[in-house]
Structure formats: structure tokens, C-alpha cells
N, CA and C of each residue as an Amber inpcrd file, in Angstrom:
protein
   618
  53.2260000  24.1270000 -10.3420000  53.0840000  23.8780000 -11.7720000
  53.3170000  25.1730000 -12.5390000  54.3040000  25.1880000 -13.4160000
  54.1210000  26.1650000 -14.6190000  53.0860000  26.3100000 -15.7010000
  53.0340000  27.9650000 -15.7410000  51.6030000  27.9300000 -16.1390000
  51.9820000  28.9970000 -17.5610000  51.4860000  28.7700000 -18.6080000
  51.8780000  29.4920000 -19.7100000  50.8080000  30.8850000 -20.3140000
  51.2620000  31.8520000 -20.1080000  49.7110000  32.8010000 -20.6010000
  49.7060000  32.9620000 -21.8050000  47.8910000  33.0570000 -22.0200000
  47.2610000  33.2660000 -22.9710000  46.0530000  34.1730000 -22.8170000
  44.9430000  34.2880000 -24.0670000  44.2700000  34.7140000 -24.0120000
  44.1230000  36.3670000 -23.5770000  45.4750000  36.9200000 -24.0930000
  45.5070000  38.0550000 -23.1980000  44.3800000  39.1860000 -24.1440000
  43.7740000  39.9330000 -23.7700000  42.9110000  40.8910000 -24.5800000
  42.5320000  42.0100000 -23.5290000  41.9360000  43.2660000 -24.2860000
  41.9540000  44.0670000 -23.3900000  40.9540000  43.8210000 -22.2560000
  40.3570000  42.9530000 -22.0940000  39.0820000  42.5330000 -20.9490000
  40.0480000  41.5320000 -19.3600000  41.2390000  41.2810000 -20.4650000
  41.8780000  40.1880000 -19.5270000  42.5590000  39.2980000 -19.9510000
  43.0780000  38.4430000 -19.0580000  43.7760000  37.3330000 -20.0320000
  43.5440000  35.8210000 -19.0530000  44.6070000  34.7730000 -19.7190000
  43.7520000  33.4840000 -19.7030000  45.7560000  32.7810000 -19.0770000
  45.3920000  31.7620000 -18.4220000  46.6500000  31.3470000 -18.7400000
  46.1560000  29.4010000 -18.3570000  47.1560000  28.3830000 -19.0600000
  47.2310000  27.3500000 -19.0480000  48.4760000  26.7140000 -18.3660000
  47.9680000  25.4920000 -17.6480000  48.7950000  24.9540000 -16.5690000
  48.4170000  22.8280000 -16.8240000  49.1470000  22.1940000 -16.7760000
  49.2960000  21.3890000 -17.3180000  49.8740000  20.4750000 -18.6100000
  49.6020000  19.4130000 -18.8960000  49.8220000  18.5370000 -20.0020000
  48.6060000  17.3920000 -20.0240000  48.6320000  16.5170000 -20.9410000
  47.9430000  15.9110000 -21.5730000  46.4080000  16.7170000 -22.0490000
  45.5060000  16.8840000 -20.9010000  44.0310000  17.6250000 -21.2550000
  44.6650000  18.8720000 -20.2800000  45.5220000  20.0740000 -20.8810000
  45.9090000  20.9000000 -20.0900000  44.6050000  22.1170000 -19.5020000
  44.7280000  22.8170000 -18.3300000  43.3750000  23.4080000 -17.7970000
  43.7510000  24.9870000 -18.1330000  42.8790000  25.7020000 -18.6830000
  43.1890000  27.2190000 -18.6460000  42.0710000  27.7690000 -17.9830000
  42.4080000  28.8940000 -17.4420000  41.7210000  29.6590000 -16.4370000
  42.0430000  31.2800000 -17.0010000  40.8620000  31.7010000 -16.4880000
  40.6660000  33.0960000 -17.5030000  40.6880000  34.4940000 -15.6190000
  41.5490000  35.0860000 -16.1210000  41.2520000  36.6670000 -15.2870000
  40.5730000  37.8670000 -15.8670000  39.0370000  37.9030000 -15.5700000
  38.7600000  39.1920000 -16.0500000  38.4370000  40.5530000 -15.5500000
  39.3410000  41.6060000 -16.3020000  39.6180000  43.0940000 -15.4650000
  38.3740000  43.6480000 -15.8200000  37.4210000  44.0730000 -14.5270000
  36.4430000  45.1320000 -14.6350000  36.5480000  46.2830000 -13.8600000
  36.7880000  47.6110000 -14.4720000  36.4970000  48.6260000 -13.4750000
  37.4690000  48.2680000 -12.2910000  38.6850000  48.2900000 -12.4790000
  39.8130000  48.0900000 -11.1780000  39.4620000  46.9500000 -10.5280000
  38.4070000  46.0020000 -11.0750000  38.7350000  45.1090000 -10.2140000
  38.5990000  43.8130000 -10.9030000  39.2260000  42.2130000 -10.7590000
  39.3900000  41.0920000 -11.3060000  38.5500000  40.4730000 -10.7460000
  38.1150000  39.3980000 -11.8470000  37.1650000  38.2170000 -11.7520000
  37.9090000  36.8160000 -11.8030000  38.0570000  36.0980000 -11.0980000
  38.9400000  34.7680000 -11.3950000  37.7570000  33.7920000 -12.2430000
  38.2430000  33.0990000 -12.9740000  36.7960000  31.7500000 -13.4110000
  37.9580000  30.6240000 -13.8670000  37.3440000  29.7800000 -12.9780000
  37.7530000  28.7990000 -12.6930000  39.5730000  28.4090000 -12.5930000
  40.2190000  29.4710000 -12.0550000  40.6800000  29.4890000 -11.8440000
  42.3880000  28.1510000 -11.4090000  43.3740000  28.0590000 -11.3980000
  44.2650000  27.0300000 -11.4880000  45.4370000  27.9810000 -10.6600000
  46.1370000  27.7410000  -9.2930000  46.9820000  28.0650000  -9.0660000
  48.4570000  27.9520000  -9.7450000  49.4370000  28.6740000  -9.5590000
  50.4440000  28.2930000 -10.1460000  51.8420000  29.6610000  -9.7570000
  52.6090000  29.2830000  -9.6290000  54.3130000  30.6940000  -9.3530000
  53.8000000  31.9450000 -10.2730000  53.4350000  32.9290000  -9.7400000
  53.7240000  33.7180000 -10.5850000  52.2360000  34.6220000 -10.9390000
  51.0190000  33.3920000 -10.3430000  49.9510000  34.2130000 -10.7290000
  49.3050000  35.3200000 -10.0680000  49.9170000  35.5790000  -8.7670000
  49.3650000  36.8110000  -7.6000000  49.7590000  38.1050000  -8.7360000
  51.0000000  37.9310000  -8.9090000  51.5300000  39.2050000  -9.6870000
  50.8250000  39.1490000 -10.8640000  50.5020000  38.4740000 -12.0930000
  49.5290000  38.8610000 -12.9290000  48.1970000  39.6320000 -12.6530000
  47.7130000  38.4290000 -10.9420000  46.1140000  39.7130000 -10.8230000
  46.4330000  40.6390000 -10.9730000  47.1450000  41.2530000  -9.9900000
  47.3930000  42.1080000  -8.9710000  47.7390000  43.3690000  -9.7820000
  48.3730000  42.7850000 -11.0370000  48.8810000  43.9320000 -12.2590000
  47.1550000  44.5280000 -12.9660000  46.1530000  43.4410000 -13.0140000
  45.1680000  43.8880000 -13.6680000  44.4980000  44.4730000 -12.8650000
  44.3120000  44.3650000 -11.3440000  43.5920000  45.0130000 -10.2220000
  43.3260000  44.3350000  -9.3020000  42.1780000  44.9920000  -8.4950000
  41.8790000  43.8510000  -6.7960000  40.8910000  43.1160000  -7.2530000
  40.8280000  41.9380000  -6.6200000  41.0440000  40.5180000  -6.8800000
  38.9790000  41.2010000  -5.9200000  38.4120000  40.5980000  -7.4000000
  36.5860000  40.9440000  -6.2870000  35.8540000  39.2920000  -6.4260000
  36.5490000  38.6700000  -6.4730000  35.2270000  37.0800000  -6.6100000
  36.1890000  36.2190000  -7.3880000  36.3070000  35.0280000  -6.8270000
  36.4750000  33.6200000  -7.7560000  35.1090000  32.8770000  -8.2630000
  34.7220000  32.9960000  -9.8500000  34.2170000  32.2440000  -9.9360000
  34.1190000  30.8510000 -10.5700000  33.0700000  29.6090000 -10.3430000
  33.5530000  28.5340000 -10.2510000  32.4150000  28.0370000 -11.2400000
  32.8290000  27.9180000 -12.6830000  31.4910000  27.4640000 -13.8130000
  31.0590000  25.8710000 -13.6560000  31.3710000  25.4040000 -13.2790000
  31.5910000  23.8340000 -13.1530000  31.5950000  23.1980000 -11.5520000
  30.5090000  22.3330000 -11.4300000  30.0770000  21.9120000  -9.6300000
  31.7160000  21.1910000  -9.6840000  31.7700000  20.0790000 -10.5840000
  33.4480000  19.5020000 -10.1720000  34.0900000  19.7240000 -10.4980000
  34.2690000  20.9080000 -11.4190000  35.7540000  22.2270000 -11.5080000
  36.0420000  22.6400000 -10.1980000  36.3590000  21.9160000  -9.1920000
  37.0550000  22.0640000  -7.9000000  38.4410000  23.7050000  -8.1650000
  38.6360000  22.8260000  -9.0330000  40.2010000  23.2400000  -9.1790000
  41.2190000  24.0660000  -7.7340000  41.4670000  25.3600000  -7.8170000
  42.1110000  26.1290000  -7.0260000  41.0710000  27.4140000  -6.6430000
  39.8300000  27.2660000  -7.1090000  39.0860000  28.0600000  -6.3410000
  39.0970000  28.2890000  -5.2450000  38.4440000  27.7030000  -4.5410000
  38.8570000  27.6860000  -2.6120000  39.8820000  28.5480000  -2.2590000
  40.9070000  28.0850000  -2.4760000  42.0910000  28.2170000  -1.8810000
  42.7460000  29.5770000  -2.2310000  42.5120000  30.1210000  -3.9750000
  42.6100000  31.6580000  -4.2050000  41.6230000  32.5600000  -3.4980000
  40.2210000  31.8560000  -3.4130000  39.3860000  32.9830000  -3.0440000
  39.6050000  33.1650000  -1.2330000  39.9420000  31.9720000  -0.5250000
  40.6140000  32.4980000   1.1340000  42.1570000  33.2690000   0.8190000
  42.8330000  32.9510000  -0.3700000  44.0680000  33.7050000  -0.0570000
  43.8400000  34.9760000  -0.5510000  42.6070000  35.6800000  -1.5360000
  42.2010000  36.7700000  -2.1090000  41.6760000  37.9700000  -1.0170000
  40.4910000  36.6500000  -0.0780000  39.8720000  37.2840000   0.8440000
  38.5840000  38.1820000   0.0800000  38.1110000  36.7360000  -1.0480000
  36.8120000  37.6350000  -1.8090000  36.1170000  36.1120000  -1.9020000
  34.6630000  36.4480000  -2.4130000  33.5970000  35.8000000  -2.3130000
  34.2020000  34.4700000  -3.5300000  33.4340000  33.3610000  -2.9270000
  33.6790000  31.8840000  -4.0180000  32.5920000  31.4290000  -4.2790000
  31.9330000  31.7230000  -5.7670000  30.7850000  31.8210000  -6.0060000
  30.6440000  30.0820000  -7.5080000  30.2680000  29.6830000  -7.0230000
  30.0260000  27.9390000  -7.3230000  28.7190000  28.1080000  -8.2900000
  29.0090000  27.9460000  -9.3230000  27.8860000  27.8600000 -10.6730000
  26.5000000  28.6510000 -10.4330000  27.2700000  29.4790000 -10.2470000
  26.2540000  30.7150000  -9.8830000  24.8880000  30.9780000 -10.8450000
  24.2110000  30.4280000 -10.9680000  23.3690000  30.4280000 -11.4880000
  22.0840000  31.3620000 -11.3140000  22.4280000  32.0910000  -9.7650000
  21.4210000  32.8810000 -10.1550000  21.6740000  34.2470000 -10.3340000
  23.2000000  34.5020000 -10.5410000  23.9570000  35.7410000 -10.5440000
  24.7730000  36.2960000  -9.9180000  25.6230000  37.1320000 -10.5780000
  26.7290000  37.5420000  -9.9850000  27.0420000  39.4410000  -9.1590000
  26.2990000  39.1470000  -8.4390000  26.1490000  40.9600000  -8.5330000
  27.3500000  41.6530000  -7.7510000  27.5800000  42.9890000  -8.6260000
  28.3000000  43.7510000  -8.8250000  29.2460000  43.4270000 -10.2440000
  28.7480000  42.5080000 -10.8290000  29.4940000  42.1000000 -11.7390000
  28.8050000  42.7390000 -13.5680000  29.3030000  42.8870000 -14.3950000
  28.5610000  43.0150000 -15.8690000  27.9990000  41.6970000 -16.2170000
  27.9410000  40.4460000 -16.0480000  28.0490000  39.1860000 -16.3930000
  26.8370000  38.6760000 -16.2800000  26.2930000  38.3270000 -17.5020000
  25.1500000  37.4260000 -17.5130000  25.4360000  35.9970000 -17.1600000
  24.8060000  35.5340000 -16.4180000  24.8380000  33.8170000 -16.0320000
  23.8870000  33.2570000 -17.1470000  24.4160000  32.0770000 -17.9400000
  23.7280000  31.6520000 -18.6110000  23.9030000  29.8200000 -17.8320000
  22.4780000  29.4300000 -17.9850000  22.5420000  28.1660000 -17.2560000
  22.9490000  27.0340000 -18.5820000  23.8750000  26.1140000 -18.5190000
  24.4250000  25.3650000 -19.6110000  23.8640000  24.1970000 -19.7460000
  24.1510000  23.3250000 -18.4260000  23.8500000  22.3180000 -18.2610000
  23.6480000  21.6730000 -16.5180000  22.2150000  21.4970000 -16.5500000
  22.1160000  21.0310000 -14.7770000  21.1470000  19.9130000 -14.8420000
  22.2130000  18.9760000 -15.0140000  21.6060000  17.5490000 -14.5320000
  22.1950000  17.2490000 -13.4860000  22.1330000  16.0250000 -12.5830000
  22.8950000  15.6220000 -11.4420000  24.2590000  15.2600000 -12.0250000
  25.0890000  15.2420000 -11.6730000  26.4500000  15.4920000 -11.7400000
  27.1140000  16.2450000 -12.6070000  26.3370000  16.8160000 -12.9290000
  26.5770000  17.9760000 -14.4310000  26.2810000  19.3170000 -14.2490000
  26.1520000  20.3820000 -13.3660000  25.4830000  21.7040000 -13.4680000
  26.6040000  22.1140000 -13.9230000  26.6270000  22.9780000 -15.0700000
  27.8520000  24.2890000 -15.7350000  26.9540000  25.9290000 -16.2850000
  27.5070000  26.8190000 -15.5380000  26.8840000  27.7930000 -15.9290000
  27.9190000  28.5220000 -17.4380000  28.0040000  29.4710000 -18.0410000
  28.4810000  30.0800000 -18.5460000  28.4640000  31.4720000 -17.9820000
  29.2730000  32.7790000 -18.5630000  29.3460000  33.9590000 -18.3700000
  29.5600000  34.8170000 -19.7940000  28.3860000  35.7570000 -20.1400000
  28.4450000  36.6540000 -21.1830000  28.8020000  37.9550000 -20.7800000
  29.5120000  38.7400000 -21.3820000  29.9090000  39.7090000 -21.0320000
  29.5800000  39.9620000 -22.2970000  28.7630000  41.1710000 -22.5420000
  27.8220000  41.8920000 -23.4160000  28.6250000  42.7210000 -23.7110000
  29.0810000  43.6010000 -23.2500000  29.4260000  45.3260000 -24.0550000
  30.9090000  44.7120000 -24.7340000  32.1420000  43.7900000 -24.0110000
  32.9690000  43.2840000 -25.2880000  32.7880000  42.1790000 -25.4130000
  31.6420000  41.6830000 -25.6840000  31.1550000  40.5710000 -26.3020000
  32.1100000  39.3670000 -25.6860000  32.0880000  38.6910000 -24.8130000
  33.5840000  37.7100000 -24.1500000  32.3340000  36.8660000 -23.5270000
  32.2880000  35.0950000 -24.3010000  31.8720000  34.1870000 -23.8120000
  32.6500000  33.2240000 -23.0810000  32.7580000  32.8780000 -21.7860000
  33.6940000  32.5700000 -21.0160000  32.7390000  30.9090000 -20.4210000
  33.1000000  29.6250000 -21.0480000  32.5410000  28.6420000 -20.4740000
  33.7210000  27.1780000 -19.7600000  33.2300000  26.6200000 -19.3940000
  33.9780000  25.7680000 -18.6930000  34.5170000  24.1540000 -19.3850000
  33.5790000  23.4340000 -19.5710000  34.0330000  22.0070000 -20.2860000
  32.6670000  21.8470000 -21.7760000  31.5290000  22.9480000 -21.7360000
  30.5030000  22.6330000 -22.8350000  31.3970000  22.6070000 -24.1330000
  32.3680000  23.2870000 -24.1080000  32.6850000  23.9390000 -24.9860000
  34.7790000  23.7160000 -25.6990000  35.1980000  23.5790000 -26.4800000
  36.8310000  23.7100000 -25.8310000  37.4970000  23.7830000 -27.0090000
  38.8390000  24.0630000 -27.3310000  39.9120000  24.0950000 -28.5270000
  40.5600000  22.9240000 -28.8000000  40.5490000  22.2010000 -27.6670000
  41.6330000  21.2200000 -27.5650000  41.0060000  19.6370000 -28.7460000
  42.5810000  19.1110000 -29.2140000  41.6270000  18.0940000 -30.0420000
  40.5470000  16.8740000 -29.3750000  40.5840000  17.0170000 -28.2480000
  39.5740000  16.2710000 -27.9170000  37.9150000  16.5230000 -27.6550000
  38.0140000  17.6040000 -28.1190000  37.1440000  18.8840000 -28.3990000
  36.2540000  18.8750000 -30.0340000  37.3790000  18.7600000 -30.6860000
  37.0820000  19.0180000 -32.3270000  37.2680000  17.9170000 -33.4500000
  36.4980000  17.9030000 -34.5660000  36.7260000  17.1850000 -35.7230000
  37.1530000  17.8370000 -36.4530000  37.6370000  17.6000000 -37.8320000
  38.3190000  17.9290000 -38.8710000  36.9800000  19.1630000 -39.4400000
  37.9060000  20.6920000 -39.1570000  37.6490000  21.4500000 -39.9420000
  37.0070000  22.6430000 -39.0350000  36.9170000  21.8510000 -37.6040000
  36.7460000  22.9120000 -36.3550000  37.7080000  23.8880000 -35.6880000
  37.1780000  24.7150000 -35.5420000  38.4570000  25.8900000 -34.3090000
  37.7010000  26.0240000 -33.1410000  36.5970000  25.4160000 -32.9110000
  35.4560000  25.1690000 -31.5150000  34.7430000  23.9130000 -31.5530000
  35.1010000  23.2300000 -30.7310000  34.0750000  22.3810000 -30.3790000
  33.2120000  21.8170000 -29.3700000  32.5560000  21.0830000 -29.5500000
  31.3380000  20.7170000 -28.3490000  31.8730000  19.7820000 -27.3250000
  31.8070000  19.5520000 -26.2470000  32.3930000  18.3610000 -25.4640000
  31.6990000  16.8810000 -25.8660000  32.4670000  16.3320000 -25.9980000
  32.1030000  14.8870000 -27.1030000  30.6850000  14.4620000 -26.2660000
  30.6830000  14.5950000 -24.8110000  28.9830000  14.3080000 -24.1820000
  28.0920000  15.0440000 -24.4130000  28.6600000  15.9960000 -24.9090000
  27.1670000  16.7170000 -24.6710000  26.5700000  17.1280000 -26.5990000
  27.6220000  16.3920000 -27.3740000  27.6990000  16.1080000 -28.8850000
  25.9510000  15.9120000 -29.2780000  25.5570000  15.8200000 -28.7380000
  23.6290000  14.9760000 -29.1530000  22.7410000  15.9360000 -27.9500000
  23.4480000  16.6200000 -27.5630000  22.4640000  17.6410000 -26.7760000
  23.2680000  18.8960000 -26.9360000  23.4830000  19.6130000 -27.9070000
  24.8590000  20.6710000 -27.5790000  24.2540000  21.6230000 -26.8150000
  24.6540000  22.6940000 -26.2820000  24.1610000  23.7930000 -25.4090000
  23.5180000  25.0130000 -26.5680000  22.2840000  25.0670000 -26.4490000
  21.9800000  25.3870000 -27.7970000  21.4800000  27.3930000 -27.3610000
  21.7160000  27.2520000 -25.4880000  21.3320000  28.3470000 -24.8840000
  22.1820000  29.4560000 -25.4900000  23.6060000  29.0320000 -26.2030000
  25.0300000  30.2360000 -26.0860000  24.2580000  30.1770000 -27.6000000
  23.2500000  29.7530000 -28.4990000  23.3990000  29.7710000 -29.9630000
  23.0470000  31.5660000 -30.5350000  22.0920000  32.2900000 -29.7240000
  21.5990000  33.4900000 -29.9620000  23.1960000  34.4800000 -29.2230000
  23.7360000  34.1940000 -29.1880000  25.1820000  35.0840000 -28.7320000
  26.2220000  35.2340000 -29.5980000  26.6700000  36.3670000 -29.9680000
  27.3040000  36.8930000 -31.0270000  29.2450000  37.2650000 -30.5840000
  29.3150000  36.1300000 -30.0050000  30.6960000  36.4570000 -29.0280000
  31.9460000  36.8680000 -30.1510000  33.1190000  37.9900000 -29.7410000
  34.7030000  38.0350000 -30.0000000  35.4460000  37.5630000 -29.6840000
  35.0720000  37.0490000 -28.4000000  36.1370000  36.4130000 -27.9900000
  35.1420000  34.9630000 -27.2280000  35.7680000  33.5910000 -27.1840000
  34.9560000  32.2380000 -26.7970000  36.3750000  32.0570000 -25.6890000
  36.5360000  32.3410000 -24.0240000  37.6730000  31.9670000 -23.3810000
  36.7580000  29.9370000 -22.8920000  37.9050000  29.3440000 -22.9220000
  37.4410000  27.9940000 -22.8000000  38.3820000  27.3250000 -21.4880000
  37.7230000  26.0070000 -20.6480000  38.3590000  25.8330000 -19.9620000
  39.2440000  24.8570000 -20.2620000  39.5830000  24.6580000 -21.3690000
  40.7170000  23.4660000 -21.6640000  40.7100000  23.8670000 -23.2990000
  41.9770000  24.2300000 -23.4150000  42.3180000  25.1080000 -24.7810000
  42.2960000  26.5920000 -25.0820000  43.5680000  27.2750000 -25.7510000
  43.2070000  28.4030000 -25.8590000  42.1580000  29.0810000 -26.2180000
  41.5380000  30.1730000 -26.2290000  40.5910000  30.9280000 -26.5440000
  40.7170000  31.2280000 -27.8690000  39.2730000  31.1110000 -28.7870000
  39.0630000  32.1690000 -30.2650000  38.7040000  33.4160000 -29.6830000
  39.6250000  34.4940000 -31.1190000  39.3370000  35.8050000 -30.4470000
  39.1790000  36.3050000 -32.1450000  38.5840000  37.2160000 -32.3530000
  38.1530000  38.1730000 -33.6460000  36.7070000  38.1240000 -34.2660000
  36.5480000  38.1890000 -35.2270000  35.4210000  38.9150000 -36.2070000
  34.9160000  37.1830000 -36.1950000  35.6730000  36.3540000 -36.5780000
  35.0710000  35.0180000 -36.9470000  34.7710000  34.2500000 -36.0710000
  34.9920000  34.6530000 -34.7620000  34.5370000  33.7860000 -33.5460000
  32.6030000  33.5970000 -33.5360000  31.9920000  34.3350000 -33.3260000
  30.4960000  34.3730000 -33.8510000  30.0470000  32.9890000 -34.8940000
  30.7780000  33.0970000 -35.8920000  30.0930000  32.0840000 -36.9560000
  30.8070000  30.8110000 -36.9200000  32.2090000  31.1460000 -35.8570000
  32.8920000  29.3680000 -35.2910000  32.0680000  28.8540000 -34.0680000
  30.8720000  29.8530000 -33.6400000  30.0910000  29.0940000 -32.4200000
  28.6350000  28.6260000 -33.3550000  28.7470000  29.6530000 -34.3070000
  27.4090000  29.0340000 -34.9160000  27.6760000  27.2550000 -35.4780000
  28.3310000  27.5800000 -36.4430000  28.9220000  26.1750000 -37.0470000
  28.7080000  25.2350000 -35.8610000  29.8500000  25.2530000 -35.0550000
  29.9070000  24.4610000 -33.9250000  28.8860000  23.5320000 -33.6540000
  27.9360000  24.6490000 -33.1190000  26.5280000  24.1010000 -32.2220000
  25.4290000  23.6490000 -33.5150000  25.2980000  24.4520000 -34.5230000
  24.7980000  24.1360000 -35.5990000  24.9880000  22.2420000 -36.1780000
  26.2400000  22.0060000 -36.2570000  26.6390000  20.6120000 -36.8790000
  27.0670000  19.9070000 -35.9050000  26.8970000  20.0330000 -34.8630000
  27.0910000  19.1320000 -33.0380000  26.9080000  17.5760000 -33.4320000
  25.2440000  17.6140000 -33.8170000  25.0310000  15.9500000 -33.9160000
  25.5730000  15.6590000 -34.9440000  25.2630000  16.4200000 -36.3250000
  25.5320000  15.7720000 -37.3090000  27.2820000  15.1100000 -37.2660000
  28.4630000  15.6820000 -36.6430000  29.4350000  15.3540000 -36.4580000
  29.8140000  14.6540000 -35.3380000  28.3040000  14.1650000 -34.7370000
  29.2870000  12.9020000 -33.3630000  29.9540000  11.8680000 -33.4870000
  29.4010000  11.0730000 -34.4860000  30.4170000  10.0060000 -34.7030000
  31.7280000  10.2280000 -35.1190000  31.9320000  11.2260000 -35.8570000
  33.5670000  11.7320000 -35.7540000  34.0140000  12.1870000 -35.0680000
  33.4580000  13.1870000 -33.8830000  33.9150000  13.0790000 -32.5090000
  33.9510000  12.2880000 -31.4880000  33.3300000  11.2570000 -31.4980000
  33.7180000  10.2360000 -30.7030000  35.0890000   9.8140000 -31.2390000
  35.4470000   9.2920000 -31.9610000  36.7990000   8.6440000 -32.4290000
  37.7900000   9.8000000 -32.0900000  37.6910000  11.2820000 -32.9890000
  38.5460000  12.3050000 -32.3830000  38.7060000  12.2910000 -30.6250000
  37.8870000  12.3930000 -29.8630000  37.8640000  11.9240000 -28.6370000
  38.4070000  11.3140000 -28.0550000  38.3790000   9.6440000 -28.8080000
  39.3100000   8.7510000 -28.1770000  40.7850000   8.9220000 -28.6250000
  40.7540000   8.8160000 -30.0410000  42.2760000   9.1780000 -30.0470000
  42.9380000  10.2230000 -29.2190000  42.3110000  11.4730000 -28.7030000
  43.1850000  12.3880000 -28.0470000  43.2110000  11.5130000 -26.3800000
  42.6960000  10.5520000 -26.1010000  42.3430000  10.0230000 -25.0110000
  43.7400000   8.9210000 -24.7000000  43.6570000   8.2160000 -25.3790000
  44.6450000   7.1730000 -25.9630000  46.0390000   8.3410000 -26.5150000
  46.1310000   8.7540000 -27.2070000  47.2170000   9.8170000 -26.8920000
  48.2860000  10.1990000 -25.8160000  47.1670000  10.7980000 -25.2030000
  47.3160000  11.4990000 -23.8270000  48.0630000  10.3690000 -22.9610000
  46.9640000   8.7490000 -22.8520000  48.0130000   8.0870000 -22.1160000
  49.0340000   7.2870000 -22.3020000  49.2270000   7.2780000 -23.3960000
  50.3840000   7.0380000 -24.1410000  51.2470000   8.4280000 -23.7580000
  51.4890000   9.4250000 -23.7840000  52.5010000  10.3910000 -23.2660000
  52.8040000   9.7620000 -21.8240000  51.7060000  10.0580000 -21.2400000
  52.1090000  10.1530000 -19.4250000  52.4340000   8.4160000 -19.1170000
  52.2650000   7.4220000 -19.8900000  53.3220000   6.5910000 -20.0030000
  54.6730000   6.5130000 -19.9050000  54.9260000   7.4090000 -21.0040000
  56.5470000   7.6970000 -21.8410000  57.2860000   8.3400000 -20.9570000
């Protein structure tokens, strides 16, 4: 699969692979060495790590974000660390716990000194993500419970696992909003929801 990059910033960058609900996966450079999260194989991506540094951990925010974890972290020959919830050591990265119900555990990752909130499906760009007037939104399930743990975090950059990443000065008050007006805007995210749903299979129809 061709995979298109994004999210590039000086911490790292992000790249997307797919169509309809396309998946992005974030590389982040610490101290010579890379962090995979949640990662998506694809032509071309050894040489991106490999440009940012050695490859120290795949991690995996999401129990059924399967994705290409596994399979980078035996071809890396580094640790595959699965909603790590109780931490990541050797790493800068706060584990923040998102959501752990049964079929649901998602951790997040804060990276404090450049402020980089890195989450998996709580969170996303994509329109099935957002209502009219959003640049972040809540995942339409979790719309009446939003993750209210990321609300005290003052992020620059929000990397997401489905949709490009917000990056600048206004990212902070697009997570406040967000989580702030969650319920009050579910019923318009449900419909936004479905239409990107109905969309989607209407393309992979065509």
C-alpha cells in the first residue's frame, strides 16, 4: 500500500496509508532513537525510520489496533509494547489511560517538553470524527463519555490515528472546545458519522 507523509515536525512525522477511513501512524525521533505508534507498513517506510534514527519500541495505543505492529517490531528487532498502560521506560512519554472497558482499552502518549499529544481512535480529523465548525473531534462512541483525562493538557501538536494531525498555537483551545462541547454536539455527530459511513461505502462500491 502507498502511504502519503504527513505530520512532519521537528519531534517526527506521521504518514497515512489507505482510503475510505484512511489509518495514519506517527514516528517519533528521541535522542537518536524512534518510537513507532501504531504503526501501518508500507514501500518506503524502513528508509524514513532509519533517516530519523534506530528504531527503540513499536508502540501499540489501541488492544485492536493490530495493525503492522508485530511484524515492524520482529523486523526492527525492538520491544512491542500493547497499550502500555503502565509505561514506557526509557522513553519521555507519559501514558495516559483513555479508555479500558472490555473491548475498548486505548492509552494515549504526552510528550511534555514539545508538548505532542499522540492518541489512537478517542480522538481524529477525519469527517467522521467532526461536526460543523470542528478541526478535532471526539469518536462518535465515546461522544457522551469524551476522554475528559487529555482535558488538563495544553498540546502543539494533537498526532491522530485516522486523519492528519493539528499542529500550532491553536491546537490547545481545538482540544478544549472539542472535549468541552462532546455531548452537547452528539446528535450532530451521529448523522456526521453516518454520512461519512455511507460515503465511504458508496466509494468502495464505485
Amino acid at each position: 500500500m502507498e502511504m502519503r507523509l504527513c505530520d512532519r515536525f521537528e519531534g517526527g512525522l506521521g504518514w497515512i496509508v489507505g482510503a475510505g477511513i484512511p489509518r495514519a501512524a506517527h514516528a517519533l525521533a528521541v535522542d537518536g532513537g524512534v518510537w513507532l505508534v501504531d504503526p501501518v507498513d508500507a514501500p518506503g517506510l524502513d528508509e524514513e525510520v532509519r533517516a530519523l534514527g534506530e528504531p527503540r519500541g513499536v508502540v501499540q495505543l489501541l488492544d485492536r489496533h493490530g495493525r503492522d505492529c508485530a511484524v515492524l517490531a520482529t523486523r526492527y528487532g525492538v520491544p512491542h509494547l500493547r497499550v502500555p498502560f503502565a509505561g514506557i521506560p526509557g522513553a519521555p512519554f507519559e501514558v495516559l489511560r483513555v479508555v479500558d472497558v472490555p473491548r475498548w482499552r486505548e492509552a494515549a502518549l504526552w510528550w511534555p517538553e514539545p508538548r505532542v499529544l499522540v492518541v489512537a481512535d478517542a480522538l481524529g480529523t477525519l469527517p467522521y470524527f467532526l461536526v460543523s465548525g470542528e478541526t478535532l473531534g471526539v469518536h462518535p462512541l465515546l461522544r457522551l463519555t469524551p476522554p475528559r483525562v487529555l482535558a488538563p493538557l495544553e498540546p502543539e501538536h494533537v498526532l491522530c490515528g485516522h486523519g492528519e494531525g493539528l499542529h500550532g498555537s491553536a491546537v490547545a483551545a481545538a482540544l478544549r472546545d472539542t472535549l468541552g462541547g462532546s455531548r452537547r454536539r452528539a446528535p450532530a455527530a451521529y448523522l456526521s458519522a453516518l454520512r461519512a459511513v455511507l460515503k465511504s461505502a458508496r466509494g468502495r462500491a464505485d
